[in-house]
N, C-alpha and C positions, 0 to 999 in steps of 0.2 A: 445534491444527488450523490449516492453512494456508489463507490468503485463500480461494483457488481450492475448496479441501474448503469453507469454509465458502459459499461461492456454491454449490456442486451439493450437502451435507451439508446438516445438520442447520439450519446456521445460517445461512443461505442469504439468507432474507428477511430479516435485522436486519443481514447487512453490504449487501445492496441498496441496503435504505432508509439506512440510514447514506452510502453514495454519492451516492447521487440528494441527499438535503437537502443532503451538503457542497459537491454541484457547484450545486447552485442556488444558494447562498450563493456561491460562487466564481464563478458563471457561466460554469462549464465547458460548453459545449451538446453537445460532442460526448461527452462523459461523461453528459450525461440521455439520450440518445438511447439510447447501447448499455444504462443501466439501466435506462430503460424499456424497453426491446425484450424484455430479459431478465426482468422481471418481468410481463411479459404473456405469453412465450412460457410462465414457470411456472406460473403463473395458471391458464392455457389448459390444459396438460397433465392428464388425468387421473392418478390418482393413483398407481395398477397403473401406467400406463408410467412416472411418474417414478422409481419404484426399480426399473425392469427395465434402466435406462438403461446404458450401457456407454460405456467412456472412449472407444470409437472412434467410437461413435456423435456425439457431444459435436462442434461445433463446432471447424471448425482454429485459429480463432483467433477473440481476443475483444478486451475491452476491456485491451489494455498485455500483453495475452500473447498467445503462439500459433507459426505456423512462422515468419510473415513479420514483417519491423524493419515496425513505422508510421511513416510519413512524418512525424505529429508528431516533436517533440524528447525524443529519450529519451538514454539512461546509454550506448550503444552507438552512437547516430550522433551523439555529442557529440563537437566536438573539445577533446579535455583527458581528465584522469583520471576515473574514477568518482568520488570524492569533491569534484572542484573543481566536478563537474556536479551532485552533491547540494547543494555547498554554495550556488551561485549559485540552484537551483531554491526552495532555502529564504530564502535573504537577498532575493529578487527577490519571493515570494510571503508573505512574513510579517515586512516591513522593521518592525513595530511591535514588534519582538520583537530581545531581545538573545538570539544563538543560540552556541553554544560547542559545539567541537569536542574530542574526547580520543580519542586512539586507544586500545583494550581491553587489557589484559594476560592476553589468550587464547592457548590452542597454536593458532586459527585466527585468521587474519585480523577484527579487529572495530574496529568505529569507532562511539560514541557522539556524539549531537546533542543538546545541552541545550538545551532554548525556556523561556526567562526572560522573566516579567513582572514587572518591578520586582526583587525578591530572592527572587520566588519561583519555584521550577522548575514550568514548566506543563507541559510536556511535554520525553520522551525517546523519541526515533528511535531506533533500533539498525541499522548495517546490519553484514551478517555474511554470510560462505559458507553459501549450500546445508547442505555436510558437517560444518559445526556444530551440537552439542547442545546448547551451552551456555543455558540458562534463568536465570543468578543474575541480569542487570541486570533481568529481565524480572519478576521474583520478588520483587526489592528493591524496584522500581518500586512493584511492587501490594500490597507491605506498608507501605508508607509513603503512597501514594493518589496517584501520581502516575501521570497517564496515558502509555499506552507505546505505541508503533507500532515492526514490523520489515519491514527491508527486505533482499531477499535481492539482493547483487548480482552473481551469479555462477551463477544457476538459469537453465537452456537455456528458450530460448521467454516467461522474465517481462522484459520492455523497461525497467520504472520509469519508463514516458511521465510525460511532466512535469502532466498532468495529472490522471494516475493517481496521482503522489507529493502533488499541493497536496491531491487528493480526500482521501488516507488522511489527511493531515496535521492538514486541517480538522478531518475526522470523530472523529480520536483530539482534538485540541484542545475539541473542541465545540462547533463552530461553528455 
Protein backbone atom coordinates (compact mmCIF):
# COMPACT_ATOMS: atom_id res chain seq x y z
CA UNK A 1 0.00 0.00 0.00
CA UNK A 2 1.14 3.38 -0.74
CA UNK A 3 2.23 6.31 1.74
CA UNK A 4 -1.05 8.32 0.69
CA UNK A 5 -3.37 4.69 1.03
CA UNK A 6 -1.81 4.30 4.21
CA UNK A 7 -2.63 8.15 5.47
CA UNK A 8 -6.63 7.79 4.34
CA UNK A 9 -6.35 3.40 4.86
CA UNK A 10 -5.99 1.21 7.21
CA UNK A 11 -2.62 2.40 8.38
CA UNK A 12 -3.19 5.85 8.67
CA UNK A 13 -2.45 6.47 12.29
CA UNK A 14 1.13 4.53 12.54
CA UNK A 15 2.61 6.39 9.37
CA UNK A 16 1.20 9.88 11.12
CA UNK A 17 2.68 9.06 14.17
CA UNK A 18 5.76 7.82 12.62
CA UNK A 19 5.88 11.61 10.72
CA UNK A 20 5.14 13.66 13.55
CA UNK A 21 8.07 11.76 15.94
CA UNK A 22 10.59 11.87 12.92
CA UNK A 23 9.83 15.68 12.20
CA UNK A 24 10.23 16.36 15.90
CA UNK A 25 13.53 14.70 15.95
CA UNK A 26 14.26 16.67 12.73
CA UNK A 27 12.71 19.78 13.62
CA UNK A 28 10.71 19.87 10.69
CA UNK A 29 7.83 22.55 12.00
CA UNK A 30 6.03 22.71 9.03
CA UNK A 31 5.84 18.89 8.72
CA UNK A 32 4.25 18.94 12.64
CA UNK A 33 1.81 21.30 11.56
CA UNK A 34 0.31 19.44 8.45
CA UNK A 35 0.50 16.03 10.89
CA UNK A 36 -1.06 17.47 13.41
CA UNK A 37 -3.69 19.09 11.49
CA UNK A 38 -4.29 15.79 9.98
CA UNK A 39 -4.49 13.72 13.01
CA UNK A 40 -6.93 16.04 14.66
CA UNK A 41 -8.98 16.48 11.59
CA UNK A 42 -9.18 12.27 11.83
CA UNK A 43 -9.62 12.15 15.29
CA UNK A 44 -12.62 14.63 15.02
CA UNK A 45 -14.25 12.81 12.20
CA UNK A 46 -16.84 10.43 13.04
CA UNK A 47 -16.42 7.16 12.07
CA UNK A 48 -19.61 6.47 9.47
CA UNK A 49 -18.16 9.67 7.62
CA UNK A 50 -14.54 8.44 7.67
CA UNK A 51 -15.36 5.44 5.18
CA UNK A 52 -18.09 7.27 3.30
CA UNK A 53 -15.13 9.51 2.44
CA UNK A 54 -14.51 9.93 -1.55
CA UNK A 55 -11.20 10.88 -3.29
CA UNK A 56 -12.80 14.10 -4.45
CA UNK A 57 -13.83 15.04 -1.40
CA UNK A 58 -10.17 14.66 0.17
CA UNK A 59 -8.12 17.64 0.14
CA UNK A 60 -6.25 19.14 -3.15
CA UNK A 61 -3.35 19.08 -1.70
CA UNK A 62 -1.45 18.14 1.43
CA UNK A 63 1.81 17.58 3.03
CA UNK A 64 4.78 17.05 -0.40
CA UNK A 65 1.61 16.13 -2.51
CA UNK A 66 -1.31 17.64 -4.30
CA UNK A 67 -2.02 19.95 -7.71
CA UNK A 68 0.32 22.70 -6.61
CA UNK A 69 4.79 22.64 -6.51
CA UNK A 70 5.31 23.90 -2.56
CA UNK A 71 7.45 26.63 -2.49
CA UNK A 72 9.67 24.39 -0.16
CA UNK A 73 12.52 22.66 -1.98
CA UNK A 74 11.57 19.69 -3.65
CA UNK A 75 12.82 16.88 -6.78
CA UNK A 76 10.88 19.38 -9.43
CA UNK A 77 11.97 23.01 -8.54
CA UNK A 78 15.41 21.62 -7.93
CA UNK A 79 17.95 22.72 -10.30
CA UNK A 80 19.75 19.56 -11.35
CA UNK A 81 18.66 15.89 -11.89
CA UNK A 82 16.37 13.99 -9.59
CA UNK A 83 18.94 12.00 -8.25
CA UNK A 84 21.75 14.82 -7.70
CA UNK A 85 18.58 16.40 -5.75
CA UNK A 86 18.16 13.00 -3.66
CA UNK A 87 21.59 12.80 -3.33
CA UNK A 88 22.47 16.31 -1.72
CA UNK A 89 18.94 15.98 0.42
CA UNK A 90 20.46 12.71 1.91
CA UNK A 91 24.44 13.68 2.24
CA UNK A 92 23.04 17.40 3.75
CA UNK A 93 20.55 15.47 6.12
CA UNK A 94 22.41 12.33 7.36
CA UNK A 95 26.33 13.52 6.88
CA UNK A 96 26.95 10.89 9.91
CA UNK A 97 26.16 8.20 7.55
CA UNK A 98 28.16 6.76 4.71
CA UNK A 99 25.38 6.67 1.85
CA UNK A 100 26.10 4.69 -1.51
CA UNK A 101 24.40 4.83 -4.66
CA UNK A 102 23.72 1.75 -7.40
CA UNK A 103 21.70 2.21 -10.18
CA UNK A 104 18.84 -1.14 -10.44
CA UNK A 105 19.20 -3.68 -13.18
CA UNK A 106 15.38 -3.19 -13.65
CA UNK A 107 13.33 -3.04 -17.21
CA UNK A 108 12.35 0.39 -15.30
CA UNK A 109 14.24 2.94 -14.33
CA UNK A 110 15.48 2.30 -10.45
CA UNK A 111 18.12 3.74 -8.21
CA UNK A 112 19.18 2.30 -4.88
CA UNK A 113 20.46 4.41 -1.65
CA UNK A 114 22.59 2.47 0.92
CA UNK A 115 22.75 4.19 4.63
CA UNK A 116 25.91 2.71 6.28
CA UNK A 117 26.73 2.78 9.80
CA UNK A 118 30.16 1.55 10.15
CA UNK A 119 29.90 -1.92 7.89
CA UNK A 120 26.55 -2.19 8.59
CA UNK A 121 23.62 -1.33 6.15
CA UNK A 122 21.00 0.58 8.22
CA UNK A 123 19.01 1.62 5.76
CA UNK A 124 17.77 1.19 1.85
CA UNK A 125 15.87 3.96 -0.03
CA UNK A 126 14.67 2.87 -3.42
CA UNK A 127 13.63 5.31 -5.78
CA UNK A 128 11.69 4.03 -8.82
CA UNK A 129 8.78 4.81 -11.49
CA UNK A 130 5.28 5.03 -10.59
CA UNK A 131 4.77 1.98 -13.40
CA UNK A 132 6.97 -0.23 -11.56
CA UNK A 133 6.21 -3.53 -9.87
CA UNK A 134 9.11 -4.50 -8.97
CA UNK A 135 9.07 -5.71 -4.94
CA UNK A 136 12.66 -7.91 -4.97
CA UNK A 137 15.03 -4.97 -3.27
CA UNK A 138 12.01 -4.49 -0.94
CA UNK A 139 11.58 -8.29 -0.27
CA UNK A 140 15.37 -8.82 0.20
CA UNK A 141 15.46 -5.80 2.50
CA UNK A 142 12.77 -7.40 4.94
CA UNK A 143 14.27 -10.93 4.70
CA UNK A 144 17.43 -10.02 5.93
CA UNK A 145 16.01 -7.06 8.52
CA UNK A 146 17.12 -4.21 6.97
CA UNK A 147 14.93 -1.29 6.93
CA UNK A 148 13.54 -0.06 3.59
CA UNK A 149 11.92 3.33 2.41
CA UNK A 150 10.35 4.06 -1.48
CA UNK A 151 10.37 6.81 -3.26
CA UNK A 152 8.42 7.39 -6.23
CA UNK A 153 9.90 9.89 -8.66
CA UNK A 154 7.83 10.24 -11.51
CA UNK A 155 4.09 9.97 -9.71
CA UNK A 156 1.91 13.28 -10.79
CA UNK A 157 1.13 15.53 -7.63
CA UNK A 158 4.00 13.60 -5.05
CA UNK A 159 6.78 16.65 -4.89
CA UNK A 160 9.50 14.55 -2.49
CA UNK A 161 9.74 18.01 -0.47
CA UNK A 162 12.92 17.83 1.11
CA UNK A 163 11.27 17.68 4.21
CA UNK A 164 8.97 15.05 3.44
CA UNK A 165 12.17 12.93 2.24
CA UNK A 166 14.41 13.58 5.77
CA UNK A 167 10.70 12.92 7.59
CA UNK A 168 10.41 9.30 5.58
CA UNK A 169 14.15 8.83 6.07
CA UNK A 170 14.35 9.46 9.77
CA UNK A 171 11.11 7.37 10.37
CA UNK A 172 12.39 4.24 8.31
CA UNK A 173 15.99 4.85 10.19
CA UNK A 174 14.45 5.21 13.55
CA UNK A 175 14.88 7.90 14.72
Amino acid sequence: MSLLGKLFGDGKNEVLGALKEAAQKAGVDSLMSSVQAAQEARASAPQTARRQESWESRPKSGFSWGDEMPKEENQFNFDGHYLQYFDKVFSEAFPQMRITRETLPTTKRATAYYFWQGDRKALVAELMSENSESNKLRTSCRAQGIPYVRFYYDHYGWWNTRAYVVARTHAALGY
